[in-house]
C-alpha positions as CSV (number, residue, x, y, z in Angstrom):
1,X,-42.7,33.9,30.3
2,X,-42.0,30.8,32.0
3,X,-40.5,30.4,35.5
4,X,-36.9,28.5,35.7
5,X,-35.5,26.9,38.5
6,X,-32.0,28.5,39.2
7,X,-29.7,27.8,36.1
8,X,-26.2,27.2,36.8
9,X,-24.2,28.9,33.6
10,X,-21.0,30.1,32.8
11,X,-20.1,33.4,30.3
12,X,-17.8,35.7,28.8
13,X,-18.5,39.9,30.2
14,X,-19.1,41.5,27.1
15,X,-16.2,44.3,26.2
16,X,-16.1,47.1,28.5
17,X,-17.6,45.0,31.2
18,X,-15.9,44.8,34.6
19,X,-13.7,43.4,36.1
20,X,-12.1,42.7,33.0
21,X,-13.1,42.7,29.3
22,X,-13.5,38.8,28.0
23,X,-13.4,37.4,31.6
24,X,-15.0,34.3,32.2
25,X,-17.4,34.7,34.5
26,X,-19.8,31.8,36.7
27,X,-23.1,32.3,38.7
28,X,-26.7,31.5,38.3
29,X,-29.8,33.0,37.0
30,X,-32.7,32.9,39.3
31,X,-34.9,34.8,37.5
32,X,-37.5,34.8,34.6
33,X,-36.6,33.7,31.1
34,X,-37.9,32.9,27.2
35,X,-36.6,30.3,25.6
36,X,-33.7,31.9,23.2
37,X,-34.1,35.4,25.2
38,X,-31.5,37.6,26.2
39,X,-31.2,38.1,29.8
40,X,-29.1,39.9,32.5
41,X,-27.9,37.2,35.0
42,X,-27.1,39.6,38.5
43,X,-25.0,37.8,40.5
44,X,-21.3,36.8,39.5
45,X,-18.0,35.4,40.0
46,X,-14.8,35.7,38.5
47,X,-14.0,32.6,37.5
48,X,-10.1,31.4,39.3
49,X,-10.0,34.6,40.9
50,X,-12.0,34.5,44.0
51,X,-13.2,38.3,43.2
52,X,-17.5,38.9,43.0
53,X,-19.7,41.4,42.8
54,X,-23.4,42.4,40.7
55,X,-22.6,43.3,37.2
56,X,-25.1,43.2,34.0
57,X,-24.3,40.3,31.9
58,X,-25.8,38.9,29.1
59,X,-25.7,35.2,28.1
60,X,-28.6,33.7,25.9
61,X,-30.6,30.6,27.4
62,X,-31.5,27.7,25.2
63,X,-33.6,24.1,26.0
64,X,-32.0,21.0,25.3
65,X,-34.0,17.9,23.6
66,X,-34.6,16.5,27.1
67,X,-35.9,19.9,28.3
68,X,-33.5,21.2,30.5
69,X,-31.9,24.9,29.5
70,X,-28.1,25.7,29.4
71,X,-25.8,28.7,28.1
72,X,-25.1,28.4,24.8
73,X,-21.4,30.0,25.7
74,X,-21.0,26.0,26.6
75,X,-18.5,23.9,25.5
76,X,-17.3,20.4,25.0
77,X,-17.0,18.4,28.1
78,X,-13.8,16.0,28.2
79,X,-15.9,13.4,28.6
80,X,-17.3,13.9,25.1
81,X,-14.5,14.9,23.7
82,X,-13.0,11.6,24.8
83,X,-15.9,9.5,23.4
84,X,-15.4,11.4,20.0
85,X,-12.0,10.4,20.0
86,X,-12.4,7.2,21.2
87,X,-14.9,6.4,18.0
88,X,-12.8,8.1,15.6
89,X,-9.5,5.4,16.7
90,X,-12.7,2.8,16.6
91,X,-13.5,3.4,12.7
92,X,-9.9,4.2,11.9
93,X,-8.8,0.8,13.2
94,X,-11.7,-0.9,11.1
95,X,-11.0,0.8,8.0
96,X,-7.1,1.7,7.6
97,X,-6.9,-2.6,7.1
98,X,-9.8,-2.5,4.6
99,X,-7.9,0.0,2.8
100,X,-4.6,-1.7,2.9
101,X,-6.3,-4.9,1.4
102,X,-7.8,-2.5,-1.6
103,X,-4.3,-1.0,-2.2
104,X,-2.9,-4.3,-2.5
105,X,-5.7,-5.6,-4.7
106,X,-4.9,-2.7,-6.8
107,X,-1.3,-3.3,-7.1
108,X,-1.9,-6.9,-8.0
109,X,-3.9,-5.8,-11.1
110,X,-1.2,-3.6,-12.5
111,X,1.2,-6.4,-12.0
112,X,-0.7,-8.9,-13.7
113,X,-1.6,-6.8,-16.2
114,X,2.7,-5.7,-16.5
115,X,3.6,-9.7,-17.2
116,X,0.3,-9.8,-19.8
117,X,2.1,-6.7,-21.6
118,X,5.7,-8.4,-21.7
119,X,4.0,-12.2,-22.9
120,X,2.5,-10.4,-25.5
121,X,5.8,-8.6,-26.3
122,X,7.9,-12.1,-25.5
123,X,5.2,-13.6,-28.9
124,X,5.2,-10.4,-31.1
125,X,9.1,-10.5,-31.0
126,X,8.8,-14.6,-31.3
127,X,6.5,-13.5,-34.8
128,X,9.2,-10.9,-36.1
129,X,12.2,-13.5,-35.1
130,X,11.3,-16.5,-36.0
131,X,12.6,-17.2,-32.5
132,X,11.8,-16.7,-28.7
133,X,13.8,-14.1,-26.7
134,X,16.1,-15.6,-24.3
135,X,19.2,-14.5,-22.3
136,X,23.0,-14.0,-23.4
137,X,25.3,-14.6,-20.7
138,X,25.7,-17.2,-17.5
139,X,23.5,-17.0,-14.6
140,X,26.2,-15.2,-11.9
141,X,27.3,-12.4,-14.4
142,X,25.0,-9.3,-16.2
143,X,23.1,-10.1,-19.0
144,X,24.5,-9.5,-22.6
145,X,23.2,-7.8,-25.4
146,X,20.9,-9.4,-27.5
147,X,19.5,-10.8,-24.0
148,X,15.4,-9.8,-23.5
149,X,16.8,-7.7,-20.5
150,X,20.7,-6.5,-20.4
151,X,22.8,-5.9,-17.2
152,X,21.8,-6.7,-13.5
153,X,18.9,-4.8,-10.9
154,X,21.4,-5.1,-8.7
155,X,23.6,-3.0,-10.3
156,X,22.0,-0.6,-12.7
157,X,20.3,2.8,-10.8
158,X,18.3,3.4,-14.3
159,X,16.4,2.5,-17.0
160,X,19.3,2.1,-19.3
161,X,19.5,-1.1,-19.6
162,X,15.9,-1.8,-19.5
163,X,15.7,0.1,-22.8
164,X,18.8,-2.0,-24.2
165,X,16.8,-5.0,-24.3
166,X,15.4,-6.7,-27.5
167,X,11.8,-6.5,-25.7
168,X,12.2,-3.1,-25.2
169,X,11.2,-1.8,-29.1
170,X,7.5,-4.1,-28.5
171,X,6.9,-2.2,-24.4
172,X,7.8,1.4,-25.2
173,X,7.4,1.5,-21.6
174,X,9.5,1.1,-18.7
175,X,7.3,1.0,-15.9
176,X,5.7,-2.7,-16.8
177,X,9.0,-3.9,-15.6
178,X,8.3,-3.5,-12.1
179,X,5.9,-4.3,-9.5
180,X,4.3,-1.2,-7.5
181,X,4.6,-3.4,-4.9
182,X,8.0,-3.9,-5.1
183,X,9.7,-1.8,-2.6
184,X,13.4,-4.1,-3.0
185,X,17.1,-1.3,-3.2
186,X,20.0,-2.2,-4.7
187,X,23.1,-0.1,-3.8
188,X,26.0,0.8,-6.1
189,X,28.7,3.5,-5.8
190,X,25.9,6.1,-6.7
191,X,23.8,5.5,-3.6
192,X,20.9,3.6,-2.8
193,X,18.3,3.3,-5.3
194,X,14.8,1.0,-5.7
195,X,15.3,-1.6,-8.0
196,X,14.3,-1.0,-11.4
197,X,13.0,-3.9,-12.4
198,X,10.6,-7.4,-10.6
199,X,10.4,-9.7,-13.3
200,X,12.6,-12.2,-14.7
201,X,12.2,-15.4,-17.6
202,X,12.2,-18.9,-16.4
203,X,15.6,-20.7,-16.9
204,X,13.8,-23.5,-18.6
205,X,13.1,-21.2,-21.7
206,X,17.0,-21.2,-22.0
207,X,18.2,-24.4,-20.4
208,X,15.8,-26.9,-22.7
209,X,17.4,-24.5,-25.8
210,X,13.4,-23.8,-27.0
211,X,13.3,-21.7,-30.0
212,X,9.8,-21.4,-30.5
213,X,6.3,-21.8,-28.5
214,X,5.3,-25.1,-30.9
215,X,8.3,-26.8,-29.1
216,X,6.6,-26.5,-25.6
217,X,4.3,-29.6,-25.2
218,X,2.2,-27.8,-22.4
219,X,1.6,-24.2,-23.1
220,X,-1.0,-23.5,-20.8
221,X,1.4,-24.8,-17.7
222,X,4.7,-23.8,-18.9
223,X,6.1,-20.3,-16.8
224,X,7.6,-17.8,-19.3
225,X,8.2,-14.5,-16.8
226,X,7.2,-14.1,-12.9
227,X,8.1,-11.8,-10.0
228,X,11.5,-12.4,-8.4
229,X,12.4,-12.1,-4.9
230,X,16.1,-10.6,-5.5
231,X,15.8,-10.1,-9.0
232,X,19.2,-9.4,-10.8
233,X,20.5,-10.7,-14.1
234,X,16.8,-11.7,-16.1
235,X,16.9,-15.0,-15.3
236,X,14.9,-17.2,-12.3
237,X,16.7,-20.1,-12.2
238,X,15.2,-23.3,-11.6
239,X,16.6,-26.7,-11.3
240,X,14.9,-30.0,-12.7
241,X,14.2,-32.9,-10.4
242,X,15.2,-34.3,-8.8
243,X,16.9,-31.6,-7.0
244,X,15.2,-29.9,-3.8
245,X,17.0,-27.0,-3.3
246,X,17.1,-23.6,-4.5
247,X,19.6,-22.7,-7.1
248,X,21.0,-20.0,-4.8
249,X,18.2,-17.1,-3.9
250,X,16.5,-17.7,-7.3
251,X,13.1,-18.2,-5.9
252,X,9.9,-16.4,-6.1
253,X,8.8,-12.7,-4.8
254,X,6.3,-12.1,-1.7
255,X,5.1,-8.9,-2.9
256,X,1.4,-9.5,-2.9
257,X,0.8,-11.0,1.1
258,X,2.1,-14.5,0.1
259,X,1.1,-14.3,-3.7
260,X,3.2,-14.3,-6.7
261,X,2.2,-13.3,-10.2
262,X,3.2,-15.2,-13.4
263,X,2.9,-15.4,-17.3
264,X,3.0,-18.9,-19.2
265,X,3.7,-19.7,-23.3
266,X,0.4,-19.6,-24.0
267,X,-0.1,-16.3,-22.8
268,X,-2.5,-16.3,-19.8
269,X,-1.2,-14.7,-16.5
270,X,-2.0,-16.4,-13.3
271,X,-1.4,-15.3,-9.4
272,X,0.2,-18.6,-7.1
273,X,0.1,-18.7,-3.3
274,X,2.9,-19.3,-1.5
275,X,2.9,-22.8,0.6
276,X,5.4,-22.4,3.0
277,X,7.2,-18.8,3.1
278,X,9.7,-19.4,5.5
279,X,11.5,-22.0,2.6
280,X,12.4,-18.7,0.9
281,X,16.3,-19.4,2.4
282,X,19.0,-19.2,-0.3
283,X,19.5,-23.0,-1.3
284,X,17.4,-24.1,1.0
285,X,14.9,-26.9,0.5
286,X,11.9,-25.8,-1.3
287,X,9.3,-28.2,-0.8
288,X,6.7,-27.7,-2.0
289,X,6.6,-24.6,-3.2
290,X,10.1,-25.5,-5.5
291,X,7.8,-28.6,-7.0
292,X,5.3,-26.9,-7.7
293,X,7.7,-24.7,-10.1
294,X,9.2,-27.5,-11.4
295,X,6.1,-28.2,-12.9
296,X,6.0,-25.6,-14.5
297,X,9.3,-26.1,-16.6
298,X,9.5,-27.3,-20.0
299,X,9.9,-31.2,-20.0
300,X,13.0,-32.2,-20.9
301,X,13.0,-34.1,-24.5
């Protein structure tokens, strides 16, 4: 037996105690105790009721690591409960970004590996054809059939079209068409739908009239497909130097934090960083951003 100092505790009267069964009670125990023994604490007061009296109750006694004893009927106090929050929003706040830049990393991968799948499909069909896919139709209407990709994203609420296109037969899969990063609507009379489709072929492909990869002097920096910003009929148009200005909003995507993915002729993929965002303005200047595209167009013969 070892002798305690008066222990201030709190506990529950057992059923069929008095005044009322499952009251919380407070008082002290001033007597003898074993650590983890049951004991009968004498006096007691009904907790928020002003009402006292000597009853038998039972509450176990336990040490803590720095020696002291206390109830085990204890709870949290909102001082700890606070600090247990408080750590929680801590580790949240430190990981939710981590995670975001892992998602994003993610969704780069499938869209690099989406324009890798449609190069190979843009040669395979060159090999069968004799002849590189290209686009039927101007650049302000829907694509035509025969085109690589018929109708418009802005217009067409499924995959339709997508499965119209002469690419199609070599993909056998919608779902490399799009970004999952892409989060861009397009609203017809149906409703409001995500857009269908990210990708779209370089204008040079068509404009310079090429007919087959041997015709491109610089394969390894000539743009075949890339990620569109307001993607619509299949084609992101570029214009030659020395024009600065956007053809319209034919520019780009942001859909990876500033990044935009890309295939070339000779069948590599690549991801290019955005220099200035903010020149993203419908035939706005394009600095250097709009150069650095133009480099990547077939050279004029």
């Amino acid at each position: 037996m070892t002798n305690l100092a008066s222990i201030p505790m709190e506990a529950e009267l057992a059923p069929g105690g008095m005044p009322g069964t499952g009251e919380r009670m407070s008082g002290s125990l001033p007597g003898l105790s074993r650590r983890g023994e049951w004991v009968r604490m004498g006096g007691w007061k009904a907790a928020g009721t002003g009402r006292q009296g000597r009853l038998p109750l039972r509450c176990r006694c336990l040490r803590t690591p720095g020696g002291a004893f206390r109830s085990d009927t204890e709870g949290f106090t909102l001082i700890e409960l606070l600090v247990v929050i408080a750590v929680i929003a801590i580790l949240a706040g430190l990981l939710l970004p981590v995670l975001g830049r892992a998602k994003d990393a993610a969704h780069r991968t499938v869209c690099l590996n989406n324009l890798r799948q449609l190069q190979v499909a843009w040669q395979a069909y060159t090999d069968d054809h004799g002849k590189v896919p290209t686009q039927f139709g101007d650049y302000i209407e829907r694509a035509q059939p025969g085109s690589w990709i018929v109708g418009d994203a802005n217009e067409d609420s499924d995959d339709y079209n997508l499965r119209r296109g002469t690419l199609f037969p070599y993909t056998a899969n919608t779902g490399i068409y799009k970004c999952p990063s892409d989060r861009s609507f397009m609203t017809n009379s149906s409703g409001h739908f995500p857009k269908n489709r990210t990708y779209s072929m370089s204008s040079g492909i068509k404009d310079r009239h090429i007919k087959l990869p041997s015709q491109v002097r610089r394969t390894a920096s000539v743009m075949v497909f890339a990620e569109e910003m307001d993607v619509d009929e299949g084609v992101l148009v570029l214009l030659y130097p020395p024009k600065r200005r956007w053809a319209g909003n034919d520019y780009p995507a942001q859909n990876h934090r500033g990044v935009y993915d890309l295939s070339f002729v000779d069948g590599h993929v690549e991801a290019k960083r955005w220099v200035d965002p903010a020149s993203a303005v419908p035939y706005g200047l394009g600095g250097e951003d709009l150069r650095n595209l133009q480099n990547m167009l077939p050279e004029i013969p």
